[in-house]
VOPAVEX-531328 format. One line per field, with one value per residue (C-alpha): chain; x, y, z negated; residue number from 1; residue in one letter. Coordinates in Angstrom, 2 decimals, padded with zeros to 5 digits. Last residue first. Layout:
ch A:...
px X:...
py Y:...
pz Z:...
i NUM:...
aa A:...
END
This chain:
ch A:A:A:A:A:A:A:A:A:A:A:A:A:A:A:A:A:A:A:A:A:A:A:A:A:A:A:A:A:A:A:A:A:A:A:A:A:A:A:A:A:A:A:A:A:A:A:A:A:A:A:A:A:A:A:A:A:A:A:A:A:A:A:A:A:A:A:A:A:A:A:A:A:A:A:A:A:A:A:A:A:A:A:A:A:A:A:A:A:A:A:A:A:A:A
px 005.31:004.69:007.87:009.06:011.78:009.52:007.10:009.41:011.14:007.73:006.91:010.12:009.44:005.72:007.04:009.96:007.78:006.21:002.79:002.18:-001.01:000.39:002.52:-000.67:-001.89:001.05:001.56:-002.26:-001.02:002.12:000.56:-002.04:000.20:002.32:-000.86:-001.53:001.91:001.71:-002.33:-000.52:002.52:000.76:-000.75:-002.66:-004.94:-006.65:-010.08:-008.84:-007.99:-010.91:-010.94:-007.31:-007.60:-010.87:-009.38:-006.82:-008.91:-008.45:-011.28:-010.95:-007.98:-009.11:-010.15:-006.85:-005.04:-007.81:-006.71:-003.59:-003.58:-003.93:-001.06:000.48:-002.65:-003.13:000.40:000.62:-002.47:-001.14:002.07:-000.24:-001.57:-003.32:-000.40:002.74:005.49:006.11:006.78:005.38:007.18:008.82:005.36:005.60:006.22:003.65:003.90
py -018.74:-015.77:-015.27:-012.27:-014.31:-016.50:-014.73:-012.98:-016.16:-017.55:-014.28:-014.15:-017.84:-016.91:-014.24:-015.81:-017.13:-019.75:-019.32:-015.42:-014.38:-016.09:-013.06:-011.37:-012.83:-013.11:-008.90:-008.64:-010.24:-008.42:-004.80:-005.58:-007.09:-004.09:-001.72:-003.69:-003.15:000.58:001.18:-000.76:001.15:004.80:004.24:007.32:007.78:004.31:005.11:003.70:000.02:-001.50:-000.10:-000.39:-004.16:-002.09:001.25:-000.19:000.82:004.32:006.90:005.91:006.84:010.72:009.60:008.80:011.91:013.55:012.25:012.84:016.64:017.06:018.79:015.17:014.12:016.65:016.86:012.66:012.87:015.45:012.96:009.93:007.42:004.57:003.00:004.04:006.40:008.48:007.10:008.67:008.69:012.23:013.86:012.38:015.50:018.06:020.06
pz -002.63:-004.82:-006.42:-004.93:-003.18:-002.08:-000.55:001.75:002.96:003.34:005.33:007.37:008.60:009.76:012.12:013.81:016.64:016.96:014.66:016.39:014.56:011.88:010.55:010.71:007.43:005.55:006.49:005.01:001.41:001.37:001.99:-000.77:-003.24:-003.11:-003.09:-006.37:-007.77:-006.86:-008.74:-011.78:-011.77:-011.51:-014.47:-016.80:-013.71:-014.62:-012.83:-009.59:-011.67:-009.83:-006.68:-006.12:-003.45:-001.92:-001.29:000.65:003.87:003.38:002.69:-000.76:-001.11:-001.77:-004.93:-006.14:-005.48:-006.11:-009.98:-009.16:-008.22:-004.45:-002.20:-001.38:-000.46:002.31:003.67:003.18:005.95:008.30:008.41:009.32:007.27:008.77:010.60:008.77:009.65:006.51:003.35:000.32:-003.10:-002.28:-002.06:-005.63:-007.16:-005.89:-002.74
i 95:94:93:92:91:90:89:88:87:86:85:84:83:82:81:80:79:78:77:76:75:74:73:72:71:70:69:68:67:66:65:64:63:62:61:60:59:58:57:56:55:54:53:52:51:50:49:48:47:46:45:44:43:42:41:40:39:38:37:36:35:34:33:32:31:30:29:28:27:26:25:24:23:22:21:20:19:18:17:16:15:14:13:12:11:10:9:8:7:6:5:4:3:2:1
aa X:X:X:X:X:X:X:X:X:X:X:X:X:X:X:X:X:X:X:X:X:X:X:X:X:X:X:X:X:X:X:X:X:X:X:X:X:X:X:X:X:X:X:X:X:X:X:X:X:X:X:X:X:X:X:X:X:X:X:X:X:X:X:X:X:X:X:X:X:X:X:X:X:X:X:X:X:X:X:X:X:X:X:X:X:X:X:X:X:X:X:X:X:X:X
END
């Protein structure tokens, strides 16, 4: 396994364990290509062909994952949901 099989969290929705296997055994360039088939693909497309910056491809899954937990977290308007995400995007500055 390469180095930053460490850096992926098991557990989520679209990516399964069989999936972090596979992209953990890729160089980083097929790293990056092989996102493509996920539906974050869109908020990295951009910056993809910046291999040399692992930061910027991070920060934008960051912003990714917050933007679509704002938007579910008003699926549910009474209940605690909505509250957690101000309180979220405030304290990384985005509220």
């Amino acid at each position: 396994m390469r180095k930053y099989r460490s850096l992926l969290i098991p557990g989520g929705i679209e990516l399964k364990e069989s999936d972090l296997t596979r992209l953990a055994s890729l160089s980083f360039p097929e790293f990056v290509r092989a996102l493509e088939e996920f539906s974050y693909w869109e908020s990295i497309r951009d910056i993809s062909n910046d291999l040399n910056s692992l930061t910027n491809i991070e920060t934008r899954l960051d912003k990714y994952g917050i933007l679509y937990a704002t938007r579910i977290s008003y699926y549910y308007p009474l209940s605690i949901l909505p509250v957690l995400d101000y309180i979220v995007c405030k304290k990384i500055g985005s509220g």
